[in-house]
C-alpha positions as CSV (number, residue, x, y, z in Angstrom):
1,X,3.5,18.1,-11.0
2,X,1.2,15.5,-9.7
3,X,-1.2,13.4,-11.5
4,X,-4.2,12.2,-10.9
5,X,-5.3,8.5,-11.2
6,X,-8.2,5.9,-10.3
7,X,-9.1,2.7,-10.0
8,X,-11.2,2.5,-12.7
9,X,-13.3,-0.8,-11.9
10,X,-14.8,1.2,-9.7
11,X,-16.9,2.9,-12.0
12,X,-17.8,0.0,-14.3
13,X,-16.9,-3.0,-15.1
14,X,-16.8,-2.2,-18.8
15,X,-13.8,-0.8,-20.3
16,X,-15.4,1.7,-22.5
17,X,-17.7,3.1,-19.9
18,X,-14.1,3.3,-17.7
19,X,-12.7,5.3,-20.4
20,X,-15.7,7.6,-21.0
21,X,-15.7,8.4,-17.0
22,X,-12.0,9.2,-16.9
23,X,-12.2,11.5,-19.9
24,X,-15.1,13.2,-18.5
25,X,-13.0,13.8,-15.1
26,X,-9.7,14.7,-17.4
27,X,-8.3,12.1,-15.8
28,X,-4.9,10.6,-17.7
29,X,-4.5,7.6,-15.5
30,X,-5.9,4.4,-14.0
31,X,-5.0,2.1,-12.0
32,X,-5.4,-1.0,-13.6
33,X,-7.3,-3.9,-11.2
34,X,-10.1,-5.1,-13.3
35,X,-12.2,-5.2,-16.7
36,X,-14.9,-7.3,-17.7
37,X,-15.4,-8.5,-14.0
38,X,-11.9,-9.9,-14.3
39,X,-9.0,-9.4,-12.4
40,X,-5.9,-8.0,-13.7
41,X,-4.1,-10.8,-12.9
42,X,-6.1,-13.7,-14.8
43,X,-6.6,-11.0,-18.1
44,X,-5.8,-13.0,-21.2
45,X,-2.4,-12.0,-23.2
46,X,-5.3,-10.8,-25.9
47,X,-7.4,-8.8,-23.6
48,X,-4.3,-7.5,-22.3
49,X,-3.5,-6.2,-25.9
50,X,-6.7,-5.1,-26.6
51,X,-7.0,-3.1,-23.0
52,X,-3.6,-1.6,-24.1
53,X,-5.0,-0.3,-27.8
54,X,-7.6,0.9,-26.7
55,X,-6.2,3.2,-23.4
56,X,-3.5,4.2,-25.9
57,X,-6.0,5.0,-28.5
58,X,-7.5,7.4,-25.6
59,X,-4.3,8.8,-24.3
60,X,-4.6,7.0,-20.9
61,X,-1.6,5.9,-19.3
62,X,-1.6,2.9,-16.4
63,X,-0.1,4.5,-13.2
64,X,-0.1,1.1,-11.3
65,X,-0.3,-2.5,-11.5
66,X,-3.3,-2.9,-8.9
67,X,-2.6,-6.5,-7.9
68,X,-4.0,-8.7,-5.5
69,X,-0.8,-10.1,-4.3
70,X,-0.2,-10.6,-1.2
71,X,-4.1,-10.3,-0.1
72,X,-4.0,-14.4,0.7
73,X,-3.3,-16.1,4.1
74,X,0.3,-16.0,5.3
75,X,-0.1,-19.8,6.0
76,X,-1.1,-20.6,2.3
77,X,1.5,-21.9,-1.2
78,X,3.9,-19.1,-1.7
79,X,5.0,-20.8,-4.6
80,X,1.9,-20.5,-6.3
81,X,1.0,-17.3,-5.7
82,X,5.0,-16.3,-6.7
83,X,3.7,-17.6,-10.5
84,X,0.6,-14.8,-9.9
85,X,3.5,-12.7,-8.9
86,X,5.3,-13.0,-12.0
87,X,2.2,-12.2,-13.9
88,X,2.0,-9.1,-12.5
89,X,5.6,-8.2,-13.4
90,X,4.8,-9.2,-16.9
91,X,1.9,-6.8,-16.9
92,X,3.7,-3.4,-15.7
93,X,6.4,-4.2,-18.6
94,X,3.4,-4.9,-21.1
95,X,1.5,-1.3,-19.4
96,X,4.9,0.4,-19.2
97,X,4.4,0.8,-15.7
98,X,7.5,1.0,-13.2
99,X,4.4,0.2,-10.0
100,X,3.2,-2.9,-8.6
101,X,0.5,-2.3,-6.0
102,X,0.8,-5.6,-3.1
103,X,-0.1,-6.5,0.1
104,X,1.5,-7.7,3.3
105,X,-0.4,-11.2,3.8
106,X,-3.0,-12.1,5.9
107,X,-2.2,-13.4,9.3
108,X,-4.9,-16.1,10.8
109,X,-7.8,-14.8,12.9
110,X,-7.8,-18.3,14.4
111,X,-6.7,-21.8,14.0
112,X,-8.5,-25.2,14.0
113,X,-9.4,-26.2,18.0
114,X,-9.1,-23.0,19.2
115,X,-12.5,-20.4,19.9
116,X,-13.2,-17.9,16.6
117,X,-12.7,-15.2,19.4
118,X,-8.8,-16.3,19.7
119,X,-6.5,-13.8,17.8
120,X,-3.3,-14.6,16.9
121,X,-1.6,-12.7,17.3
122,X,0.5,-11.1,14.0
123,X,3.8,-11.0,15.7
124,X,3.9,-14.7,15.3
125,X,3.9,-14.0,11.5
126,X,6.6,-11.5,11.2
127,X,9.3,-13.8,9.9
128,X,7.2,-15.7,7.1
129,X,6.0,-12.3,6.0
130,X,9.4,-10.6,5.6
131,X,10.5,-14.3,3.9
132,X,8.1,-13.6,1.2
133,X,8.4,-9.7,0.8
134,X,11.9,-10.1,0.7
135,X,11.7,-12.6,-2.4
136,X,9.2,-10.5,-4.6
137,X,11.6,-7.6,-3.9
138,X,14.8,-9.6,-5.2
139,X,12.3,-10.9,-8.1
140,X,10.6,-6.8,-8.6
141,X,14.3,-5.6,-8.0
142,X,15.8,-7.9,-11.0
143,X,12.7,-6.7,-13.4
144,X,13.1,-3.2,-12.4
145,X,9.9,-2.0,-11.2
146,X,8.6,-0.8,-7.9
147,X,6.2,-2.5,-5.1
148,X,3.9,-0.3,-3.5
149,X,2.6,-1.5,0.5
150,X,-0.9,-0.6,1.3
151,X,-1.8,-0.2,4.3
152,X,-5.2,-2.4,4.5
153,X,-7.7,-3.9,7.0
154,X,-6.4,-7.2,8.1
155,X,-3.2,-7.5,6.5
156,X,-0.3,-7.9,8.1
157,X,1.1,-4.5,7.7
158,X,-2.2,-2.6,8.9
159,X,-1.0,-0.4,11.3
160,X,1.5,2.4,11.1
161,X,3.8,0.3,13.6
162,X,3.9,-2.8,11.5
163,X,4.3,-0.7,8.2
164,X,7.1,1.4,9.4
165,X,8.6,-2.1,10.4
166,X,7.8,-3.7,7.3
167,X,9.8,-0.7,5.4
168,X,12.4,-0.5,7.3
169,X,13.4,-4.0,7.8
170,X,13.0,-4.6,3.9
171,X,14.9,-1.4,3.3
172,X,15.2,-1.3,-0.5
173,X,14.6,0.8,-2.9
174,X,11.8,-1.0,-4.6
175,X,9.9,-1.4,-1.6
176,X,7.8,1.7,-1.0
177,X,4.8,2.9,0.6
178,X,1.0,3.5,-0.2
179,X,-0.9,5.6,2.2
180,X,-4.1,4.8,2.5
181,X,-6.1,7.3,5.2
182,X,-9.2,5.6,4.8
183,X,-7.4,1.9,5.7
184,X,-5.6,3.7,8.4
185,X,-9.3,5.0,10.1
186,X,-10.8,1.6,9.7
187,X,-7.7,-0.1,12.2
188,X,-7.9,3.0,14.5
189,X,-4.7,4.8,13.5
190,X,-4.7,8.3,12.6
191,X,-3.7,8.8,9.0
192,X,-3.1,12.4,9.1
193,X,-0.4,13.3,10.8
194,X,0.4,10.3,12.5
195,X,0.8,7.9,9.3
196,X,2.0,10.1,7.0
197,X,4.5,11.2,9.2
198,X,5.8,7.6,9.8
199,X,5.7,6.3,6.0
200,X,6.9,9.7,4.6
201,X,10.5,8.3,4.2
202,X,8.8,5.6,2.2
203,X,6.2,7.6,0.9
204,X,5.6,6.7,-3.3
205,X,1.9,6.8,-4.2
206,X,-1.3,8.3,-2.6
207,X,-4.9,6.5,-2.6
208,X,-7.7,9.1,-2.3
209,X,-10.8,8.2,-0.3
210,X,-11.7,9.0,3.5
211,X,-13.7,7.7,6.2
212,X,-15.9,8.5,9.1
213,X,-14.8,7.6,12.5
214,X,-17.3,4.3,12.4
215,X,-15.1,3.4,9.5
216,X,-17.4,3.9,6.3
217,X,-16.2,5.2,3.5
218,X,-17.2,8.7,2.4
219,X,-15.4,11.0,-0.4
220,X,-12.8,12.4,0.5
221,X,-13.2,15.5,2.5
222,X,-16.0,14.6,4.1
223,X,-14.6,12.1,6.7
224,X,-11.6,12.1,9.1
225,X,-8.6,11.9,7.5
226,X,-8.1,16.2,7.6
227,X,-7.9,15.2,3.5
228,X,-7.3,19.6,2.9
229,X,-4.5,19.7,5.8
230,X,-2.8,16.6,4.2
231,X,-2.9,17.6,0.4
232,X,-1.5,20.7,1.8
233,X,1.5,19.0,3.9
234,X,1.8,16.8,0.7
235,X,2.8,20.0,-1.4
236,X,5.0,21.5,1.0
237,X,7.3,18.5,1.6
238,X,7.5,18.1,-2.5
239,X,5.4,15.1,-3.3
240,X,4.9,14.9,-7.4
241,X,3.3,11.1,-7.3
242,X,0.2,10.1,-7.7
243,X,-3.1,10.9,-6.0
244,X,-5.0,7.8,-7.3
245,X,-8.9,7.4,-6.5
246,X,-10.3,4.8,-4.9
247,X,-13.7,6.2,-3.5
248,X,-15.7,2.9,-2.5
249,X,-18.6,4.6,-1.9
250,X,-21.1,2.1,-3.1
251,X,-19.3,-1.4,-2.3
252,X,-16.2,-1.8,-0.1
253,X,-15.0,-5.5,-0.8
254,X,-12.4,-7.8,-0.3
255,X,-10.6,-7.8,-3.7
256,X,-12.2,-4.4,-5.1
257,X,-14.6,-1.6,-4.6
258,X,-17.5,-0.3,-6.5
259,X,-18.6,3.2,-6.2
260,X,-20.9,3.3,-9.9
261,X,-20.0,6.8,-13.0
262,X,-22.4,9.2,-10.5
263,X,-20.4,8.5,-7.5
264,X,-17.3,8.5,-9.0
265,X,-17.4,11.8,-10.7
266,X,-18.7,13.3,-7.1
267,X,-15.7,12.0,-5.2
268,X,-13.2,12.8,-8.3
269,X,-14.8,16.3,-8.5
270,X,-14.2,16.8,-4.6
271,X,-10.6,15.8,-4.9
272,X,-10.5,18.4,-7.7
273,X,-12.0,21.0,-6.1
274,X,-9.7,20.7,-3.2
275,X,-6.6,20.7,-5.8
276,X,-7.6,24.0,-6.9
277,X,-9.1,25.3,-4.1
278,X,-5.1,25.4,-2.9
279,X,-3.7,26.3,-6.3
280,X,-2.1,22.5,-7.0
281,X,-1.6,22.1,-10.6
282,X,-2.0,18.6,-11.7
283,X,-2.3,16.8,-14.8
């Protein structure tokens, strides 16, 4: 059965108001990215505990680690950002969470002496980026939990072409997919059927929001990613993950979205109506 999820930051900032959202949605789940304007990754050991009480308290489980790693230049210290790494290993054993959400590293638009119009172009990155993927899987692989590639704006693995790449050259087990429709419609892929029929070997965990052809984010449904037609493939070929929201309907930026409790509940409620609209139990 699948379950539902969110990324709770983006209905407050507040833990309790977080909860009170989620309960009023039945939702079990959250992805866990932020609390208290903070991200995951720099939470206190004693926030951490008192994060943990409390979603136990209210029966709500963390589905994913929603990290920021790998959301840094390509060209910046890997060594530093394998110590925020480990932090977010430490924080799926502390949430009892097998999932690690990551990135693929940002490849330079430009470089010093050369015009802002120059791209560079991310082919010229493919080694370093596999270099570092390849040591957070050894390090994820040794701790026993699972990284999850999304597919966003910017990143190295953007495109379906560079994620397919990305999972196949890594090819291990604790290396799996995100798909993200929303990220694929703002690079000019075509989520649905293209992407999700390239990543579906890969395929682990499912971020719900859409977008219009322009790129701006609407709930899902309402945009381009044919959300019905997927959620229907999605049950045919067996998927029981996670369909995790991340509406961004109000803010869309570079380390989180915001979409505020009205807006959330209207994009979890669309997601929900579509579930049973098709007779997909979920939990």
């Amino acid at each position: 059965m699948i379950r539902l999820s969110a990324f709770a930051d983006e209905i407050s900032p507040d833990l309790d108001e977080q909860i009170a959202a989620l309960s009023s949605e039945h939702i079990h789940f959250l992805d866990l990215r932020g609390v208290w304007n903070t991200n995951v990754l720099d939470l206190t050991d004693q926030q951490v505990a008192r994060i943990k009480e409390t979603l136990d308290a209210h029966g709500i489980g963390v589905a994913a680690i929603g990290s920021p790693t790998g959301k840094v230049p390509i060209d910046s210290s890997f060594d530093e950002h394998l110590h925020r790494f480990e932090r977010a290993i430490t924080l799926a054993r502390a949430f009892q969470t097998p999932y690690i959400r990551i990135f693929s590293f940002y490849p330079p638009t430009a470089k010093e002496g050369r015009d802002d119009s120059s791209t560079v172009n991310p082919a010229e990155y493919r080694d370093e980026v596999l270099r570092r993927l390849r040591e957070m899987i050894a390090r994820a692989r040794a701790a026993g939990v699972f990284l999850l590639h999304e597919n966003e704006k910017d990143i190295y693995g953007d495109t379906i072409a560079r994620c397919v790449d990305l999972l196949q050259s890594c090819d291990d087990a604790h290396f799996q997919a995100i798909l993200d429709p929303a990220n694929f419609i703002q690079v000019g892929q075509t989520p649905y059927p293209d992407a999700y029929e390239a990543i579906r070997p890969w395929l682990r965990y499912v971020h719900v929001k859409d977008a219009r052809p322009d790129g701006s984010v609407v709930v899902a449904g309402e945009g381009v990613s044919h959300w019905p037609e997927l959620l229907q493939r999605l049950r045919a070929d067996g998927y029981d993950g996670f369909l995790s929201l991340e509406p961004h309907l109000a803010l869309a930026g570079q380390y989180q979205g915001f979409s505020g409790p009205d807006r959330f509940r209207r994009a979890s409620q669309a997601l929900q109506q579509m579930l049973q609209a098709m007779g997909w139990e979920y939990a």
